[in-house]
C-alpha positions as CSV (number, residue, x, y, z in Angstrom):
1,X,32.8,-17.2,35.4
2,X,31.9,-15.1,32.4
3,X,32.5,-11.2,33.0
4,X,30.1,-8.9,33.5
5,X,29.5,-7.1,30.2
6,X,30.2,-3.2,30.5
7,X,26.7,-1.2,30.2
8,X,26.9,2.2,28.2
9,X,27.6,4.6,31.2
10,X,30.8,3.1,32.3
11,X,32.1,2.5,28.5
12,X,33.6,5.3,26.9
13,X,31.0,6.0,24.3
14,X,28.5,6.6,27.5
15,X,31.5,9.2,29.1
16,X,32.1,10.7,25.9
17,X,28.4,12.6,24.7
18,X,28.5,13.9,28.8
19,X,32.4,15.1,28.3
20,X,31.3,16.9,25.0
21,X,28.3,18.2,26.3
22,X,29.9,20.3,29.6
23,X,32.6,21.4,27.0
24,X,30.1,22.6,24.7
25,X,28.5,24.6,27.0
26,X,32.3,26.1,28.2
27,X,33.0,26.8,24.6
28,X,29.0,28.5,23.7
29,X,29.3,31.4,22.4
30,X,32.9,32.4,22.8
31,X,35.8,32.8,19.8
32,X,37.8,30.1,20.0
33,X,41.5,30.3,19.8
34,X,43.4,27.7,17.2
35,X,45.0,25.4,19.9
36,X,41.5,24.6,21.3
37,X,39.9,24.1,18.0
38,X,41.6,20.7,17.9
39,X,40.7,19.9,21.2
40,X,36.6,20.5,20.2
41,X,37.1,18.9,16.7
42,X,38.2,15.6,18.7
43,X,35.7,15.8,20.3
44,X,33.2,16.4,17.6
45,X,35.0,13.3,15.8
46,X,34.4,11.1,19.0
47,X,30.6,12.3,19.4
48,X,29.7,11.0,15.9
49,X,31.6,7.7,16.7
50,X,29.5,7.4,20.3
51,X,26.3,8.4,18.5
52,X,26.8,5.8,16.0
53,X,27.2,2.8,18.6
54,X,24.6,4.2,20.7
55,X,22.4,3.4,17.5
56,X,23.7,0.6,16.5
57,X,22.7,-0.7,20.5
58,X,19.1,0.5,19.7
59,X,19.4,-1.6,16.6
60,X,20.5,-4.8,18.3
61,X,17.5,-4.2,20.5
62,X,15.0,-3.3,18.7
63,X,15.6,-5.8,15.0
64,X,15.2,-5.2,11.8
65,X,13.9,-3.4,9.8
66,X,13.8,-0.8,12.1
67,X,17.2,-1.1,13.6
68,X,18.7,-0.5,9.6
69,X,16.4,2.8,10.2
70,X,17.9,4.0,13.2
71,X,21.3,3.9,12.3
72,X,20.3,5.7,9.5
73,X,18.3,8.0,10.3
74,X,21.1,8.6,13.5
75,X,24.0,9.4,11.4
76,X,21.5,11.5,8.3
77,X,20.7,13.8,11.6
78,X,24.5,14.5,12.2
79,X,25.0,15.2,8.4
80,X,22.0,17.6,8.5
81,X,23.3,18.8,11.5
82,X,26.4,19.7,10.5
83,X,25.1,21.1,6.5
84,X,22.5,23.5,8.1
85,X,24.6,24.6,11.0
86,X,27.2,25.7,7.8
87,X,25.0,27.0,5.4
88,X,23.2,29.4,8.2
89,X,26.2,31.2,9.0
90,X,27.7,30.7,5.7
91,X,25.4,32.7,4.0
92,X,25.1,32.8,-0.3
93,X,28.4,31.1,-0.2
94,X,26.9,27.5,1.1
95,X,24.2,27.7,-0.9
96,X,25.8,24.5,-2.3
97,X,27.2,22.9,0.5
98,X,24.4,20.4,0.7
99,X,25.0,19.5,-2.8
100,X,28.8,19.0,-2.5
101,X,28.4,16.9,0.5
102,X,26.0,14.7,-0.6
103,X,27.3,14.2,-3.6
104,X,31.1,13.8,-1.6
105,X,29.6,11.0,0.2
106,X,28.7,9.2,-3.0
107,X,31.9,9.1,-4.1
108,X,33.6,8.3,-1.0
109,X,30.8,5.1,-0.4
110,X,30.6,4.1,-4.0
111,X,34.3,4.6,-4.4
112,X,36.4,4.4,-1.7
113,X,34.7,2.2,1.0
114,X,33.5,-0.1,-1.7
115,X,36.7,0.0,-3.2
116,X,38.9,-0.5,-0.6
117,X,36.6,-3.5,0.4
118,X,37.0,-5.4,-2.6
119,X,40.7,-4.7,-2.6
120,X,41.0,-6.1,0.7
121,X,38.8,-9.2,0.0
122,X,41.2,-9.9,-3.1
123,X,43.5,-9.3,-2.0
124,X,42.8,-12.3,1.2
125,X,40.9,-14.6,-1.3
126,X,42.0,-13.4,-4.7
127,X,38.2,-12.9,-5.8
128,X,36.1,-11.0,-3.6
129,X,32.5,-12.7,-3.8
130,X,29.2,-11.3,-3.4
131,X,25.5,-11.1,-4.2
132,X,25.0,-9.6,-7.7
133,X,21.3,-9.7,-7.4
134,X,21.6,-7.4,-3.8
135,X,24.5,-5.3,-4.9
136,X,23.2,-4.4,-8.2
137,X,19.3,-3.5,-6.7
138,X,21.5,-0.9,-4.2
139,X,23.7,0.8,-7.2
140,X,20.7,1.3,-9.4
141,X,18.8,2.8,-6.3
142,X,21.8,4.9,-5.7
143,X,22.2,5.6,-9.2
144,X,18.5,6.9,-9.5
145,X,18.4,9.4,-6.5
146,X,21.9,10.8,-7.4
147,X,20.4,11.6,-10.9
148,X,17.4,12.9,-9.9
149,X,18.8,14.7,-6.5
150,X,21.6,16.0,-8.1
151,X,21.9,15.5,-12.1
152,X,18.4,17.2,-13.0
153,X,18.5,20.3,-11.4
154,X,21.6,21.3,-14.0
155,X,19.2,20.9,-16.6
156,X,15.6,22.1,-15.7
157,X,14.3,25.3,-16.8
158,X,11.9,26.7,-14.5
159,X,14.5,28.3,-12.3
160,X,17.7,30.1,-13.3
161,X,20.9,27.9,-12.5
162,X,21.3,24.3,-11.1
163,X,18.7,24.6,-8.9
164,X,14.3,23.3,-8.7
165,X,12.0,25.0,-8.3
166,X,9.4,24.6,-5.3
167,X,7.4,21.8,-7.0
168,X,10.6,20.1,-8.3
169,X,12.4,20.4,-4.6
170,X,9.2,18.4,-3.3
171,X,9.0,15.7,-5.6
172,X,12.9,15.3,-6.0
173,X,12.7,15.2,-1.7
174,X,9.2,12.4,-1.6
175,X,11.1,10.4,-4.5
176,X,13.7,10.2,-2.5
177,X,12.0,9.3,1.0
178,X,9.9,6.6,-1.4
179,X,12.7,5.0,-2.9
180,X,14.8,4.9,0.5
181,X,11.7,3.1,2.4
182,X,11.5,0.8,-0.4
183,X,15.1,0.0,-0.6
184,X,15.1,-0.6,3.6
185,X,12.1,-2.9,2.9
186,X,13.9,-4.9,-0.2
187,X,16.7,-5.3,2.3
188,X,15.3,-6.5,5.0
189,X,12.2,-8.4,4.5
190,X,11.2,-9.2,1.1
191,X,14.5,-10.4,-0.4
192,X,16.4,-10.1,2.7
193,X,18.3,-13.0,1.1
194,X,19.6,-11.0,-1.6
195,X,21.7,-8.8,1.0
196,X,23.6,-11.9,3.1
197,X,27.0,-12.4,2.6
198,X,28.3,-15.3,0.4
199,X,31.3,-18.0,1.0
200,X,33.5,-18.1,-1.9
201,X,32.0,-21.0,-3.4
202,X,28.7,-18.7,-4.0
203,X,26.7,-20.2,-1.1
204,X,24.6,-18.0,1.2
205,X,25.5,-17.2,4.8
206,X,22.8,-17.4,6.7
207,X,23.7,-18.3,10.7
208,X,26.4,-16.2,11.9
209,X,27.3,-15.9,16.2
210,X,25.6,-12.9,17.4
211,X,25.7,-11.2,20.5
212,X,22.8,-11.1,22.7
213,X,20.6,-8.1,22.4
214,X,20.8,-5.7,25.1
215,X,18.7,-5.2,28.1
216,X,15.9,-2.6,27.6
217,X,17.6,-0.9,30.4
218,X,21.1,-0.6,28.4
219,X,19.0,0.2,25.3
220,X,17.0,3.2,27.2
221,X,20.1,4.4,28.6
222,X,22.0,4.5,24.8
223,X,19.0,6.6,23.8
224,X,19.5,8.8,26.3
225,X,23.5,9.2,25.3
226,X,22.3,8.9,21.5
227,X,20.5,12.2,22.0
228,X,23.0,14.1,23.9
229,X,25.7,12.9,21.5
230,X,23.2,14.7,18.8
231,X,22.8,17.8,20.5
232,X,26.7,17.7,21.2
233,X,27.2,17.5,17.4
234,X,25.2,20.0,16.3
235,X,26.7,22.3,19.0
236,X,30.6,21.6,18.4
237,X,30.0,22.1,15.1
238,X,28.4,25.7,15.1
239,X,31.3,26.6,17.4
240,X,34.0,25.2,14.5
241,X,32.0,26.2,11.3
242,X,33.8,29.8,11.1
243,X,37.1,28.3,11.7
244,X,37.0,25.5,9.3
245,X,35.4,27.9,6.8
246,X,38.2,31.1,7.1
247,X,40.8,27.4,7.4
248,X,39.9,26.7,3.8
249,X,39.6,30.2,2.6
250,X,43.1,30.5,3.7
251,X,44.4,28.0,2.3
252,X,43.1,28.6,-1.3
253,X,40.9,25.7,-1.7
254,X,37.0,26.1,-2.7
255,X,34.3,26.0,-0.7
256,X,33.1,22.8,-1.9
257,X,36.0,21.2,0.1
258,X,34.2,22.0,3.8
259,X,31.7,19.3,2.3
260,X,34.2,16.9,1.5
261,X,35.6,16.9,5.2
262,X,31.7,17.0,6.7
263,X,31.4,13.4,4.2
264,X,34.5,12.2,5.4
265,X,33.2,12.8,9.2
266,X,30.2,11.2,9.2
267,X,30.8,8.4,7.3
268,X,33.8,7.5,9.4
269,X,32.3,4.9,11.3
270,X,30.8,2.9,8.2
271,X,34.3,3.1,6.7
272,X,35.7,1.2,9.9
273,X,32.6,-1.4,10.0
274,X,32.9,-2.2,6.3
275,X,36.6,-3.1,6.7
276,X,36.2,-4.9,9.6
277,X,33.6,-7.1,7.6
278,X,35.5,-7.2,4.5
279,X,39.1,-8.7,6.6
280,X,36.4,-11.0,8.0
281,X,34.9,-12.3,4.4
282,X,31.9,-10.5,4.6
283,X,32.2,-8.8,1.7
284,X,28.3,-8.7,1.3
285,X,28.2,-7.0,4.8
286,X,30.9,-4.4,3.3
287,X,28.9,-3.4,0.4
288,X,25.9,-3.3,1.9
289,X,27.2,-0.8,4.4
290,X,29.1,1.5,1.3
291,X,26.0,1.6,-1.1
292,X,23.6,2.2,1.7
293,X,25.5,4.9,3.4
294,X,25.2,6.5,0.1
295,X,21.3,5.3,-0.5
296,X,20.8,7.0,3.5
297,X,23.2,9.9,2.3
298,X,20.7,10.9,-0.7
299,X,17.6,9.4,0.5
300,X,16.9,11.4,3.4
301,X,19.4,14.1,3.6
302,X,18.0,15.8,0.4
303,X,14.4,15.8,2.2
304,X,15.4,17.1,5.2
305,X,17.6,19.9,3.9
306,X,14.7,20.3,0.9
307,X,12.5,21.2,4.5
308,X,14.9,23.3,6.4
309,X,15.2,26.1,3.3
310,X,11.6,27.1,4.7
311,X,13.6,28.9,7.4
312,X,16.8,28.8,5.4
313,X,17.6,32.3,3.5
314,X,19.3,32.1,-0.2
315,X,18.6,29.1,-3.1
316,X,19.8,26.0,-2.9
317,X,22.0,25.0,-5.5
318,X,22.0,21.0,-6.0
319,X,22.9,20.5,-9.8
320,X,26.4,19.9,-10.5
321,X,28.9,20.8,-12.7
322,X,30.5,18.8,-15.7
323,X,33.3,17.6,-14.3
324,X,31.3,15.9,-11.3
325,X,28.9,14.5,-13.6
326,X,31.3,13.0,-15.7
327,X,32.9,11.2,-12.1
328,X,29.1,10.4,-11.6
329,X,28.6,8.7,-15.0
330,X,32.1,7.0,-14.4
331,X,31.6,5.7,-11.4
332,X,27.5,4.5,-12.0
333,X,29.2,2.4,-15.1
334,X,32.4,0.9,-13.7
335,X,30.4,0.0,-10.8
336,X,27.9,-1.5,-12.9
337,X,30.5,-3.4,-14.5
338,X,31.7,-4.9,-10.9
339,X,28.9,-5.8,-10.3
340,X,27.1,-7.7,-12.8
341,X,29.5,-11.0,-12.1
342,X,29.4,-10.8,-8.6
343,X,33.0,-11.9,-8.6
344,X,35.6,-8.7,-8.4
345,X,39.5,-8.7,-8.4
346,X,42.1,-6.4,-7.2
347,X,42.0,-4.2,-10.8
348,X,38.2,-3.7,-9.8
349,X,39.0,-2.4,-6.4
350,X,41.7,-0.3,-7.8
351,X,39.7,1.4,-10.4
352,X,36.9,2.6,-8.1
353,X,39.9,4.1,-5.3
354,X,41.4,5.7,-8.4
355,X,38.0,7.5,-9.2
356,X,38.1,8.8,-5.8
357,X,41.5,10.3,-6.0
358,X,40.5,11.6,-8.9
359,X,37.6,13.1,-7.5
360,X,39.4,14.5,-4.5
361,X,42.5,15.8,-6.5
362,X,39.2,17.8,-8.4
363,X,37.6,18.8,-5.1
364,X,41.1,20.3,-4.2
365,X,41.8,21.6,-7.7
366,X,39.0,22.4,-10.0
């Protein structure tokens, strides 16, 4: 007899956004002592993991291309989330965190997860094998919005420092939104082809075994524990901003760092999904969840952060420095180079997890 398949409240990702939730509202409003700071970071790390299945439930149900859109949009809320909850009590001193984060979730997608990916599929197979045609549409889409998003504003005029002005926020923010929706509808209907794993031998991979999609009942009641994972989020967050702030100021590193460890947070779960698929010889799959992390990353946080400074005090700084835009420049050409023969070895994997140590030996040391 086949079991009974566990529904959302009895699994631990339906027990977790209720745990985090009655500790967020012990924890509201009070200073909180360094031992139980771990504790609520935990627990902040296992909210953006539950949130994230609870999507990816809704996605199952609901089919593309509007499940790709809920997962996205899912995990672009917790990075907002977690940037504006930062840069409202941080003051002038965050006026770049949105910049650094964005732009630390480039690297770590374009570099480390799609790095580590191919290492692992050439290291199985010798040659890792995917689409070129797919692969390359996503790095030049990614390649675009990080120029425009975060290139452009170092050298515009209008406005003093690396920063738009109002006109140049909201067309840098619609370009964005415009390119993502286009990008989700390449993907998943008009040359949904293009973005299926291959087989070594270059052939398309088109039936795989799926689970069934859940019941609308299990789907309903992962939107309910989607949203309280959300508000839990948002809430653990505010309560560990000042610690993981005065942490880093302690500790001699620059501010820009507090965006590295926000990247590295919500992109957690991609990172786990893409190496799953990659030790599976999916290596499609893999990319696919890298580059479009980072097309996600860009494509809607920079509009929704561009909308929030109509409450938000102070500029915000997006352009960035040289050093970053020489890791930028690096990275769009060596993974242009990877891609073009839609074959990669181990050196390929190992240059693109070199550029992100060298990017986070910079983050740490400027």
């Amino acid at each position: 007899m086949t079991p009974r398949p566990r529904t959302p409240l009895v699994h631990w990702t339906g027990v977790l956004p209720v745990a985090a939730m009655v500790l967020l509202a012990l924890i509201w409003g009070r200073s909180l002592p360094s031992a139980l700071v771990g504790v609520v970071s935990l627990f902040l790390a296992a909210a953006v993991l539950a949130a994230v299945h609870h999507a990816e439930v809704i996605a199952h149900r609901v089919g593309e291309p509007f499940g790709s859109l809920v997962l996205a949009v899912a995990v672009t809320i917790i990075e907002v989330a977690l940037i504006v909850t930062l840069m409202v009590d941080g003051g002038a001193k965050s006026a770049g965190l949105a910049r650094d984060t964005v732009f630390a979730a480039v690297m770590i997608t374009c570099n480390g997860i799609v790095g580590l990916c191919l290492l692992i599929g050439a290291l199985k197979r010798r040659v890792a094998v995917f689409n070129a045609e797919g692969t390359g549409a996503e790095l030049a889409s990614v390649a675009t919005l990080a120029g425009l998003s975060l290139v452009l504003p170092s050298f515009t005029t209008t406005t003093p420092g690396p920063q738009f002005s109002g006109p140049q926020l909201v067309f840098a923010a619609l370009a964005a939104l415009a390119l993502y929706g286009l990008f989700v509808t390449t993907q998943t209907i008009r040359h949904r082809d293009y973005f299926l794993p291959l087989t070594t031998a270059g052939e398309v991979i088109d039936t795989e075994d799926h689970a069934d999609p859940p019941s609308l009942r299990a789907a309903l009641s992962s939107l309910g524990l989607l949203l309280l994972a959300l508000v839990a989020v948002v809430g653990l967050a505010k309560a560990v901003s000042p610690t993981i702030e005065s942490g880093v100021a302690a500790a001699g590193l620059p501010s820009s760092v507090v965006g590295v460890v926000i990247a590295l947070l919500v992109l957690l779960p991609e990172t786990i999904a893409a190496v799953r698929a990659a030790r599976r010889d999916r290596m499609q799959t893999s990319i696919n969840l890298g580059l479009g992390s980072a097309m996600a990353s860009i494509g809607l946080t920079i509009p929704a952060v561009a909308l929030a400074t109509i409450w938000l005090k102070g500029p915000l700084i997006l352009g960035l420095g040289a050093s970053h835009m020489v890791l930028l420049a690096l990275t769009v050409v060596v993974g242009t180079l990877t891609v073009v023969p839609g074959r990669a070895t181990v050196l390929q994997g190992s240059v693109h997890l070199t550029l992100l140590a060298a990017y986070l030996v910079l983050a740490v040391s400027p």
